[in-house]
C-alpha positions in Angstrom: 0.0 0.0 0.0 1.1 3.4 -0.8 -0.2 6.7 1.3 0.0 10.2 1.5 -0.8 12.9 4.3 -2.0 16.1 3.3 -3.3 18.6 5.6 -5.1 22.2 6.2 -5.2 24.1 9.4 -5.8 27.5 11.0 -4.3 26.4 14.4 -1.7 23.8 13.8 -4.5 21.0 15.5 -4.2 19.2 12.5 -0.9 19.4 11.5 -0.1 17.8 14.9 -2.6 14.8 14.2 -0.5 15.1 10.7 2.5 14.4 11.5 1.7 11.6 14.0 -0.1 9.6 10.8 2.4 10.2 8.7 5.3 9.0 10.9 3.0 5.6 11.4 2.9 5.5 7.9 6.5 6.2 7.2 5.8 9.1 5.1 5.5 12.7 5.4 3.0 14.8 6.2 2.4 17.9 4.3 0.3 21.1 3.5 -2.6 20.5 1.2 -0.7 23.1 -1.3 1.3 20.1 -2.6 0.3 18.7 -5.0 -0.5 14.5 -5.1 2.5 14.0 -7.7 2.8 9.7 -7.4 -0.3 7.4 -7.6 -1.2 6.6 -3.5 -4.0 3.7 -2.4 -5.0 6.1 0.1 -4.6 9.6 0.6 -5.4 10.5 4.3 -6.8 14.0 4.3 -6.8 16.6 7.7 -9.2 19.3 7.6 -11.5 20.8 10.1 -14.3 23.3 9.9 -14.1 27.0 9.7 -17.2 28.8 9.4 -19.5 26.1 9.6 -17.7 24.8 6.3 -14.5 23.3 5.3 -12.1 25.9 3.6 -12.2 27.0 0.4 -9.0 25.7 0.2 -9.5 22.4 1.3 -12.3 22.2 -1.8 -10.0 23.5 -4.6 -7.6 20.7 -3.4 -10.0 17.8 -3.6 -11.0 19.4 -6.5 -7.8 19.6 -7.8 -7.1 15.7 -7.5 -7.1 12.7 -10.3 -8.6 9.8 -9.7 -6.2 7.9 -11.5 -3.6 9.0 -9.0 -5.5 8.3 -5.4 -7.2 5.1 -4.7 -9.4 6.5 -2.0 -9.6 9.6 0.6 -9.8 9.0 4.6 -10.9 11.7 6.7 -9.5 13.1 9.6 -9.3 15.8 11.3 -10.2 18.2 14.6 -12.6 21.0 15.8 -14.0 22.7 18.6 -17.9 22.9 18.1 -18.7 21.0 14.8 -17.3 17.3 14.3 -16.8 15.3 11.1 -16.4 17.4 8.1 -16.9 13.8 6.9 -20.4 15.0 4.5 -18.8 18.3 2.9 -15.2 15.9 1.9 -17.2 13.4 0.4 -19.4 16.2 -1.6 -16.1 17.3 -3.3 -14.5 14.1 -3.7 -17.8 12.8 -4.9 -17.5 15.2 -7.9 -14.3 14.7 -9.3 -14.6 10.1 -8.9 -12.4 9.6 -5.8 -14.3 7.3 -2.9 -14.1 8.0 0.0 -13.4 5.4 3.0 -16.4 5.2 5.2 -14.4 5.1 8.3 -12.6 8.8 9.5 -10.7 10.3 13.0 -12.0 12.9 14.8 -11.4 14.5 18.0 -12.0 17.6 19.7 -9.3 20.9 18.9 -8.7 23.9 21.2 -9.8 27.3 19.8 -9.6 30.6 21.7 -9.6 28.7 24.9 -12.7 25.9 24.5 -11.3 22.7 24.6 -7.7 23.6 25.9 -5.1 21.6 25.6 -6.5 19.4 22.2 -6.0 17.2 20.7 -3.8 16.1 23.4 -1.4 13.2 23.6 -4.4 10.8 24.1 -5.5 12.2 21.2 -2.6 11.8 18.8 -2.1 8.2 20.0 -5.7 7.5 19.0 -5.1 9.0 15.4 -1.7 6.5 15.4 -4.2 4.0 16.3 -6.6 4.2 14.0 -4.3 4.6 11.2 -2.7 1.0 12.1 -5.9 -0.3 10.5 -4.9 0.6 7.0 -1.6 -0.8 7.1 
């Protein structure tokens, strides 16, 4: 199996659950402004929501991705009020042929002072966790 990590983030939350996939994973973990250049099985995909929505950004990059290049998407990602961006992923990635996997991470994210402290260490080690699955 081949991966890739890709991420977006306002707060670093989500680069921190990131880099802990991408070190299970033996790869590295990077912004969502580079590019998918080799064919992965699965691309595992960090976002969180901002403004009730996932960012712009986050759209143009699924947008931006060939199906004959990634096998599938899995979701992760934190946030303070909302949880799984799961619905609004799978709406871009519906449109451009890539599947997403039904499973995703989630856990709570500190912002301006609600949920301090997150995702904490028992946080991260459940992202490693989960990722163990795909391996």
């Amino acid at each position: 199996m081949t991966y890739a990590v890709r991420y977006y983030t306002k707060t670093g939350n989500t680069k921190r659950l990131a880099k802990a996939i991408a070190k299970e994973l033996g790869v590295e973990a990077l912004p969502i402004s580079e590019a998918i250049e080799e064919p992965v099985d699965i691309l595992f995909l960090g976002n969180s929501y901002y403004a009730f929505n996932i960012d712009p950004e986050v759209k143009a990059f699924v947008g931006s991705l060939d199906k004959n290049k990634v096998g599938k998407i899995v979701n992760f990602g934190s946030a303070a009020m909302l949880n799984s961006t799961y619905k609004k992923v799978k709406a871009e990635a519906d449109k451009v042929g890539i599947p997403m996997d039904e499973k995703e991470f989630h856990c709570k994210g500190e912002f301006k002072g609600i949920h301090k402290g997150r995702p904490n260490q028992d946080d991260i080690d459940a992202a490693v966790q989960f990722v163990k699955q795909y391996k």
